[in-house]
C-alpha positions as CSV (number, residue, x, y, z in Angstrom):
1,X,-16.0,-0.7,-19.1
2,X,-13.6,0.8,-21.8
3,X,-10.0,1.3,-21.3
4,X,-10.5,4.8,-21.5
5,X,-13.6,5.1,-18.9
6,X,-11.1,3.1,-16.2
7,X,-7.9,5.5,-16.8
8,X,-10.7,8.3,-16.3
9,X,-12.1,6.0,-12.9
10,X,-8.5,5.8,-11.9
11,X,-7.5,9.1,-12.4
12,X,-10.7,10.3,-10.4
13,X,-9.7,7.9,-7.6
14,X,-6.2,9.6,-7.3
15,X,-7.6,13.3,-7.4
16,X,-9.6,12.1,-4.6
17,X,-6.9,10.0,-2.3
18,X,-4.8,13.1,-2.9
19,X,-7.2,15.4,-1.6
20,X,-8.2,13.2,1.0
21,X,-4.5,13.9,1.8
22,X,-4.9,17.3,1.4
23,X,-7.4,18.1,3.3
24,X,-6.7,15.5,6.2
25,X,-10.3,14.3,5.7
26,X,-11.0,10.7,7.6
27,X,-13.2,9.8,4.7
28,X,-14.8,11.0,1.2
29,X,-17.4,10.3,-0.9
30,X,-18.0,11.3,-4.5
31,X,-21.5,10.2,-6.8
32,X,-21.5,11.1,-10.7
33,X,-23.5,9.5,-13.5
34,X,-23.0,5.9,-13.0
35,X,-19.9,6.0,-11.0
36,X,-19.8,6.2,-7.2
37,X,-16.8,6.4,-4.9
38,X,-15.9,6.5,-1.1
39,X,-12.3,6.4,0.0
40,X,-11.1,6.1,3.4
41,X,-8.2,6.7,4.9
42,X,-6.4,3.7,6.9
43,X,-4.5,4.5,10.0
44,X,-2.4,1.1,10.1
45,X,0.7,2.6,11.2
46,X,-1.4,3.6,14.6
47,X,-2.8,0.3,14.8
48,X,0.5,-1.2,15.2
49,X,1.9,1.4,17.2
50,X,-1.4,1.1,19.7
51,X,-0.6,-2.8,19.5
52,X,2.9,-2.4,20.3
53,X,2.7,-0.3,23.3
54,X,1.7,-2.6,25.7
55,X,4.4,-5.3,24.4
56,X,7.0,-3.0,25.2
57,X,5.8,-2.7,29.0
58,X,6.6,-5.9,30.3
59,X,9.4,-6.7,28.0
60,X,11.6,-4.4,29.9
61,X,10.7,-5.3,33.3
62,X,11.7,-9.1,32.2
63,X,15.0,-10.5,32.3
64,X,15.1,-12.6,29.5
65,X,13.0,-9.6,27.2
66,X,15.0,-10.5,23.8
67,X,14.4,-13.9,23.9
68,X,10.5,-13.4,24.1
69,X,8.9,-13.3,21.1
70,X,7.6,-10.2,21.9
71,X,11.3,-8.6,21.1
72,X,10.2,-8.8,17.7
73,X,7.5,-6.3,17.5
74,X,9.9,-3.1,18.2
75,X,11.9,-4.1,15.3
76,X,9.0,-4.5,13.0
77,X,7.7,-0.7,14.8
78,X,11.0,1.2,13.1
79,X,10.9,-0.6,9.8
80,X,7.2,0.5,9.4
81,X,7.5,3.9,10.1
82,X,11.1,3.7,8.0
83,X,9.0,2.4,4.6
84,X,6.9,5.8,5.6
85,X,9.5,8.5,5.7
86,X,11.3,6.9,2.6
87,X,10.4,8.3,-0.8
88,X,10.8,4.7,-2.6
89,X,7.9,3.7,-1.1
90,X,5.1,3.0,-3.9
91,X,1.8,3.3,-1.6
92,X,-1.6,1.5,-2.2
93,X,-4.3,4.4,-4.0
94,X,-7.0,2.7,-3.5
95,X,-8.7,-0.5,-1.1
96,X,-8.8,-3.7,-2.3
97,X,-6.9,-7.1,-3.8
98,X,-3.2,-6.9,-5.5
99,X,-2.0,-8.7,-8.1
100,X,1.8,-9.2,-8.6
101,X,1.0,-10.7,-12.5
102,X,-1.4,-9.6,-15.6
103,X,-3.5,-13.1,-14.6
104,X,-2.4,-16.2,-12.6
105,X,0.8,-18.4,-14.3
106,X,2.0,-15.3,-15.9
107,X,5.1,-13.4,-14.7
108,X,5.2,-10.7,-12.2
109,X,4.8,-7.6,-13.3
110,X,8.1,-6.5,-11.3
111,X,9.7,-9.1,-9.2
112,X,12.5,-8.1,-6.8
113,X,15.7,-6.7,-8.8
114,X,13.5,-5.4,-11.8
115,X,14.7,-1.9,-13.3
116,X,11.3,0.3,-14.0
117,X,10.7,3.3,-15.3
118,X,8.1,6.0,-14.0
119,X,5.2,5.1,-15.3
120,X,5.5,1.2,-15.9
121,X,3.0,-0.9,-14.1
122,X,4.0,-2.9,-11.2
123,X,1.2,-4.3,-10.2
124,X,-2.8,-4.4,-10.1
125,X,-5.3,-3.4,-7.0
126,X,-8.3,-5.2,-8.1
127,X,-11.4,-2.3,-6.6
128,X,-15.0,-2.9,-7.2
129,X,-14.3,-5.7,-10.0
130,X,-12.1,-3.2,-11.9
131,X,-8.7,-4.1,-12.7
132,X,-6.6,-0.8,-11.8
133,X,-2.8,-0.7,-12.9
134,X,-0.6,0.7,-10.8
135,X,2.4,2.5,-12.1
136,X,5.9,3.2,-10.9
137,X,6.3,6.8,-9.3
138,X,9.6,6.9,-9.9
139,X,12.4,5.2,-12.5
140,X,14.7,2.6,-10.3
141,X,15.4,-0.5,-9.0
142,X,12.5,-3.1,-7.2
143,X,14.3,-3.9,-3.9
144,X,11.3,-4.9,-2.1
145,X,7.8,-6.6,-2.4
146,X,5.5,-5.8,0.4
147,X,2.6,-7.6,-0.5
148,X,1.7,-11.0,-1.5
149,X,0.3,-11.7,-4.8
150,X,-4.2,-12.2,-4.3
151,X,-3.6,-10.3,-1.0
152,X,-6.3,-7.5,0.4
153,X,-4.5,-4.0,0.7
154,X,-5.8,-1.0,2.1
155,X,-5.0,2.8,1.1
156,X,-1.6,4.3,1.7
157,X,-0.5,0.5,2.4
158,X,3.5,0.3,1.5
159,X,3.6,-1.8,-1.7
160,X,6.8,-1.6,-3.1
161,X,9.8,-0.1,-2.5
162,X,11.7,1.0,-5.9
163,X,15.6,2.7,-5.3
C-alpha cells in the first residue's frame, strides 16, 4: 500500500469515526473498491461505571470501606470521566494495537515531558496490518501516557494527554 493510499485510508477512517460521532450511530460500515471498513463505537466508560456500581454498595455499609480494595475503583471512576471532559485528551480513531516507537528498540515517539506540535505523530494504532500514525491534535506538553506500548486499544480510548 502506498503512503498516499494509507493517508487517504486514514483520512476515510476519521470522516467516518467523526460521523459515527455525529450521528450517534452504534456502528458503521463503508465498502469501496478494494477497501472495506466497519467502525464501532466502544462504550468503556459505561462498562466501568456498570462495574463499579455494585462495589460502591457494600463498601458503604462496611466499617472498614477504605481499607478494602474495593475503595480503589471510585477513584479510578472520576479520573476516567476527568480524561473525558478534558480537551488534552488525544483519543484512539480507530480499533486495534499501539505502538509508543517507529519499530521495537527505537525511541518513543513522545515519551512523558515531550513538547509536540499539532500534527506530529505520537504514536501508531496498528488496524488491519496497516500502520496508521497518529498525530498530535494540539501543540503542548506529553503529561501522560495511557497505554502501553504493543497494547490492544479500542475507539475513543484515552491515549495521551498533551497540556
Amino acid at each position: 500500500m502506498t503512503k498516499a493510499s494509507s493517508n487517504s485510508d486514514q483520512d476515510l477512517i476519521e470522516a467516518i469515526a467523526k460521523l459515527l460521532n455525529e450521528q450517534n450511530l452504534a456502528e458503521i460500515e463503508i465498502e469501496r473498491e478494494d477497501l472495506r471498513v466497519r467502525v464501532t463505537r466502544s462504550y468503556a466508560t459505561q462498562a466501568v461505571q456498570q462495574v463499579s456500581v455494585p462495589a460502591y454498595a457494600p463498601a458503604p455499609a462496611a466499617p472498614m470501606a477504605p481499607s478494602v480494595p474495593t475503595g480503589s475503583i471510585p477513584a479510578a471512576a472520576p479520573a476516567a470521566e476527568d480524561l473525558a471532559s478534558n480537551p488534552g485528551t488525544l483519543t484512539s480513531p480507530m480499533v486495534g494495537t499501539a505502538y509508543l516507537s517507529p519499530e521495537p528498540g527505537k525511541p518513543q515517539f513522545a515519551p512523558v515531558g515531550t513538547r509536540v506540535s499539532e500534527g506530529q505523530t505520537v504514536l501508531i494504532v496498528e488496524a488491519m496490518k496497516t500502520m496508521n500514525q497518529i498525530p498530535a491534535h494540539r501543540s503542548g506538553t506529553v503529561t501522560r501516557v495511557l497505554v502501553e506500548d504493543n497494547s490492544p486499544v479500542e475507539y475513543g480510548q484515552p491515549l495521551v494527554v498533551i497540556e
